[in-house]
C-alpha atoms as an extended CHARMM CRD file, in Angstrom:
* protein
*
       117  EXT
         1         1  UNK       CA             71.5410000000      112.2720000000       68.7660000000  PROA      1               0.0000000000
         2         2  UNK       CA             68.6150000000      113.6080000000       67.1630000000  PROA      2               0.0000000000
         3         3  UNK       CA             65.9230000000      111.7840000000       64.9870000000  PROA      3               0.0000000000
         4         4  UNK       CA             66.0780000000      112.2970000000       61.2770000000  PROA      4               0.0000000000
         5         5  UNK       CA             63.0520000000      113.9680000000       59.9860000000  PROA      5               0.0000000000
         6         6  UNK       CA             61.2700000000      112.4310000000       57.3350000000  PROA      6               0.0000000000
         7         7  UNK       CA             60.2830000000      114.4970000000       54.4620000000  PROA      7               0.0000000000
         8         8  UNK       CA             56.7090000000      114.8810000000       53.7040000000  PROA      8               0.0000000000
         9         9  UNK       CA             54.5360000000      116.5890000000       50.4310000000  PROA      9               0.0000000000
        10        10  UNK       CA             54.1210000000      119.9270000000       51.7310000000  PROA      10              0.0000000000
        11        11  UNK       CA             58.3140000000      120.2270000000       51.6200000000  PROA      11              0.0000000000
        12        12  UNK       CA             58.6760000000      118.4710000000       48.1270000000  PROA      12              0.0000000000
        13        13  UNK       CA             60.9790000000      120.5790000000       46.1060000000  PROA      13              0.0000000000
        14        14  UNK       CA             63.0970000000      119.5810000000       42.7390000000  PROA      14              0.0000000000
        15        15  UNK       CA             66.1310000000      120.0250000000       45.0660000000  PROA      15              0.0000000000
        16        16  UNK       CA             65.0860000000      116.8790000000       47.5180000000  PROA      16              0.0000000000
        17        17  UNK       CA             64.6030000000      114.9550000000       44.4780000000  PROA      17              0.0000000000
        18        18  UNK       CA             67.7180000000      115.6410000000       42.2040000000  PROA      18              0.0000000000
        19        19  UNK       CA             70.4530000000      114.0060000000       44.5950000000  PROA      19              0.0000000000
        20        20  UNK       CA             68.2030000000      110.8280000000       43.9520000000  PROA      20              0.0000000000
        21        21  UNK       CA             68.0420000000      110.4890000000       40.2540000000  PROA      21              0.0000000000
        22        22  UNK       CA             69.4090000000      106.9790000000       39.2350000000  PROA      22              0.0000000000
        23        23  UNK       CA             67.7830000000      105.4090000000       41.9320000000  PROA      23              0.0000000000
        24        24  UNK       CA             64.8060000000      103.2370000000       42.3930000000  PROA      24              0.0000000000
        25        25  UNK       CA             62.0370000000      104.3990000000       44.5330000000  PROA      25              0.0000000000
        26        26  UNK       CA             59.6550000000      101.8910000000       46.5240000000  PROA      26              0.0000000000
        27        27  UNK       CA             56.0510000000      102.8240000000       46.3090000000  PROA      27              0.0000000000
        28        28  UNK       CA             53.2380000000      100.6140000000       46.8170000000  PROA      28              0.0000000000
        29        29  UNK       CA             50.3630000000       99.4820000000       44.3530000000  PROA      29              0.0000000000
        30        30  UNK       CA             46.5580000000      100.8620000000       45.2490000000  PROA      30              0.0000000000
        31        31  UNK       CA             44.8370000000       97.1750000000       46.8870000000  PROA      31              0.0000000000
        32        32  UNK       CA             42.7850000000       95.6350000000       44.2320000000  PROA      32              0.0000000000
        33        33  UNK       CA             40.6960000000       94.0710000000       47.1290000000  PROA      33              0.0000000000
        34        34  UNK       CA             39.7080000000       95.0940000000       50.9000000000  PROA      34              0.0000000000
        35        35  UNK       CA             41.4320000000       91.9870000000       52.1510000000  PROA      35              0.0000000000
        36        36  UNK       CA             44.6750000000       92.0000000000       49.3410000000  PROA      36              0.0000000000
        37        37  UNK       CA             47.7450000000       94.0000000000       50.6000000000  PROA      37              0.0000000000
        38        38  UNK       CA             49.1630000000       96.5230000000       48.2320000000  PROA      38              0.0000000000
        39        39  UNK       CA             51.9200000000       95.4220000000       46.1730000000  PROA      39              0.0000000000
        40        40  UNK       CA             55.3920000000       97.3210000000       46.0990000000  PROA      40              0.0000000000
        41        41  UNK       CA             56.8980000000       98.4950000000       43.0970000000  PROA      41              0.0000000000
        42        42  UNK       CA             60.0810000000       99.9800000000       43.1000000000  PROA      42              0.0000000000
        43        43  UNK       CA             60.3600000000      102.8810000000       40.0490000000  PROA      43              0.0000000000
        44        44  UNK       CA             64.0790000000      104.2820000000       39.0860000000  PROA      44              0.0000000000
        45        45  UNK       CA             63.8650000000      108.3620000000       38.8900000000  PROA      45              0.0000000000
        46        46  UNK       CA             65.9620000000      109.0410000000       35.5060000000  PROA      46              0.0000000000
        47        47  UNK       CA             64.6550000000      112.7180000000       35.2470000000  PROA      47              0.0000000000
        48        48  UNK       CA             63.6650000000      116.0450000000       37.5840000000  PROA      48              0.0000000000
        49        49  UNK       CA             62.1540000000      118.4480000000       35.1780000000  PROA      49              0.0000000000
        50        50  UNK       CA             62.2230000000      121.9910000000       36.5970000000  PROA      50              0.0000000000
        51        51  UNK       CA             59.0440000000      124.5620000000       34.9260000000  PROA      51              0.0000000000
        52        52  UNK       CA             59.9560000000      127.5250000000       33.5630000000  PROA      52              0.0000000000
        53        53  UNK       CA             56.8220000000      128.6250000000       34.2530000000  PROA      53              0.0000000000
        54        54  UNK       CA             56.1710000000      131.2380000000       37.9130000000  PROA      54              0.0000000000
        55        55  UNK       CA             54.6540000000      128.9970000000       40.7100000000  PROA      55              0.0000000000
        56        56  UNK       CA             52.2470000000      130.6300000000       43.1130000000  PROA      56              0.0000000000
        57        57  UNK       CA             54.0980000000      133.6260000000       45.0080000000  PROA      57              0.0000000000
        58        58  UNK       CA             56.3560000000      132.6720000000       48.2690000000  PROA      58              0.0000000000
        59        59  UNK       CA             55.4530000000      128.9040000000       47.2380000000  PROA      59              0.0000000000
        60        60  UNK       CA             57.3130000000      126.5070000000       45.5680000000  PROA      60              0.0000000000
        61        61  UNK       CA             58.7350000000      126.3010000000       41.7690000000  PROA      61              0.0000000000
        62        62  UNK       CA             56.7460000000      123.7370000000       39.6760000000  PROA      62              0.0000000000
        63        63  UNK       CA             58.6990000000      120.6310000000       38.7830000000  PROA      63              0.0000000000
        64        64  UNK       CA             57.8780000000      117.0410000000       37.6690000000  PROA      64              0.0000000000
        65        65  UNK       CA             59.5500000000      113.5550000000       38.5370000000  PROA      65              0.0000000000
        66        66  UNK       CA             59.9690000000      111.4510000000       35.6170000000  PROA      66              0.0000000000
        67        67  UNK       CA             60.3330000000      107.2210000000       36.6030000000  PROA      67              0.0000000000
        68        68  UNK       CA             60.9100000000      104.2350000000       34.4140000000  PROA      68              0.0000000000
        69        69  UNK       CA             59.2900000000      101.1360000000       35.2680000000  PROA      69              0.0000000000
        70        70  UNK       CA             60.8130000000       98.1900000000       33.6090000000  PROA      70              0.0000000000
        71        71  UNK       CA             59.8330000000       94.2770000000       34.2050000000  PROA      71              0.0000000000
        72        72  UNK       CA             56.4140000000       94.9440000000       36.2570000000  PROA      72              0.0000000000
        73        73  UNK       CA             52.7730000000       94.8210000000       35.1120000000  PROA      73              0.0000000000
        74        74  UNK       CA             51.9660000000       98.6750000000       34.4580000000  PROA      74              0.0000000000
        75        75  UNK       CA             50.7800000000      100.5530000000       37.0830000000  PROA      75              0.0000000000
        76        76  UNK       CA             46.9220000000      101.8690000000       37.1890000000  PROA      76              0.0000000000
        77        77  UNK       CA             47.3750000000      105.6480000000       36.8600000000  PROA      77              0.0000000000
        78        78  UNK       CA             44.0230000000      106.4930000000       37.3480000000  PROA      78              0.0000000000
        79        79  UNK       CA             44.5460000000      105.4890000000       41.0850000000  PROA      79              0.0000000000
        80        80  UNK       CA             47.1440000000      106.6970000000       43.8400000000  PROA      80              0.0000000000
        81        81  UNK       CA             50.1280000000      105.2630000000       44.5340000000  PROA      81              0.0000000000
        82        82  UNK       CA             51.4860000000      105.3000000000       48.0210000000  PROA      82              0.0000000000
        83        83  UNK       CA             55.0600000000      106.5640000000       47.8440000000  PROA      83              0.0000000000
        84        84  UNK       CA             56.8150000000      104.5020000000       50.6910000000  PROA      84              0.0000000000
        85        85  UNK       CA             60.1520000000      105.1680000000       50.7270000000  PROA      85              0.0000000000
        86        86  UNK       CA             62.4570000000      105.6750000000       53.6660000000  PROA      86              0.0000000000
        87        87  UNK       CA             63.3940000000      109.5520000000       54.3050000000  PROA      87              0.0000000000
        88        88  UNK       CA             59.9940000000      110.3480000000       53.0390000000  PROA      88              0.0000000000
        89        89  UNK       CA             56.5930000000      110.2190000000       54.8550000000  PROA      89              0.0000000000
        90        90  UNK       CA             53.9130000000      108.2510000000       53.2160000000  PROA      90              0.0000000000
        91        91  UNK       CA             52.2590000000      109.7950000000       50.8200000000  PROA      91              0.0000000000
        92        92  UNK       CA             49.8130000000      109.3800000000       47.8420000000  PROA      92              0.0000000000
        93        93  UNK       CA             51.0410000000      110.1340000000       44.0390000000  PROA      93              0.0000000000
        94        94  UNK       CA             49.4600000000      110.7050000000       41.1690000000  PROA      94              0.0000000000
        95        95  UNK       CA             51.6290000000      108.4320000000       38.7500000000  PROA      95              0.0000000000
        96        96  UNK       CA             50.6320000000      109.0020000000       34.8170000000  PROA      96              0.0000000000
        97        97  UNK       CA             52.1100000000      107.1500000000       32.4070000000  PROA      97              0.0000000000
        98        98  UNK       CA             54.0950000000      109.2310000000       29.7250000000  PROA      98              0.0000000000
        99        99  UNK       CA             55.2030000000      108.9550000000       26.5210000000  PROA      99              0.0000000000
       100       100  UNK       CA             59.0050000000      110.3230000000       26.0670000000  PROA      100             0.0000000000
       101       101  UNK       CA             59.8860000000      109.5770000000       22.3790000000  PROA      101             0.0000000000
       102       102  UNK       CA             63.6350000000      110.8480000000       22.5960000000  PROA      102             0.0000000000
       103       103  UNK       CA             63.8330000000      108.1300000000       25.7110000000  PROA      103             0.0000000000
       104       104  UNK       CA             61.8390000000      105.3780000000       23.8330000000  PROA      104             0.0000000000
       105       105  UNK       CA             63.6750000000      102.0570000000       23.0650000000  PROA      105             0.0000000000
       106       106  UNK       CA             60.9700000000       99.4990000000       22.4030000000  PROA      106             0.0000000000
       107       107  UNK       CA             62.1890000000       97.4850000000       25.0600000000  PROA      107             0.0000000000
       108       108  UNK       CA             58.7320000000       97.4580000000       27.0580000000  PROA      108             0.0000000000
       109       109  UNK       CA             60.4050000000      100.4700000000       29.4570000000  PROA      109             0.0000000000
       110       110  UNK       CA             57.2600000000      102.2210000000       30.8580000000  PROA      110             0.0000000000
       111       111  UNK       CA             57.4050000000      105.7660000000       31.9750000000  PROA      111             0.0000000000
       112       112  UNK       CA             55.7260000000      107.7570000000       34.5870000000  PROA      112             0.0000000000
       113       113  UNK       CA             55.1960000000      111.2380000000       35.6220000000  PROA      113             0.0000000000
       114       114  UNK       CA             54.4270000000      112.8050000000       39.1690000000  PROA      114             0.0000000000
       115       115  UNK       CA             53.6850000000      116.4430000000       38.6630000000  PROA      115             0.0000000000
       116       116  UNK       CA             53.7890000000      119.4000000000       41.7210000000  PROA      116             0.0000000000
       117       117  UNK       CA             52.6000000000      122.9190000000       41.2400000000  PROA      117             0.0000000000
């Protein structure tokens, strides 16, 4: 029986992330103290967005992952977030928050955006 192989960044495609859409993601909060552990935060994927736009030859295409965060304090996007989900080595994101008008319901739904070129 062989091991499953975890994914890591260099192999992050739209295609490992579509089959996942609807789901929640666990990622963990940046410390906010040396001695505080990091907080998880789970984050549902509701979108891949594939660019149009060429990537850099023989690498990948550029695509985005767009999460909802509903029920948690907002996260700091000027900081990393460690993405710590099984399947996937552990990795720091880039998590902005985003404004998607044709999503918006007023409901306090945050939304977040990890971009790859």
């Amino acid at each position: 029986m062989s091991a499953r192989v975890a994914v890591g960044l260099p192999d992050f495609t739209a295609g490992v992330f579509q089959p996942l859409i609807g789901r929640k993601l666990a990622f963990q909060r940046p410390a906010t103290s040396p001695h505080a552990p990091p907080a998880r935060v789970e984050l549902e994927l509701l979108e891949v967005r594939v660019s149009s736009a060429d990537g850099p030859e023989a690498g990948r295409q550029p695509f985005s992952l767009l999460f909802t965060l509903r029920g948690e304090p907002a996260l700091d996007d000027r900081l990393l977030h460690r993405l710590a989900e099984p399947g996937f080595e552990a990795c720091e994101l880039l998590l902005s928050r985003v404004f998607v008008p044709e999503l918006d319901r007023h409901d306090g739904t945050m939304y977040y955006e990890a971009a790859f070129g």
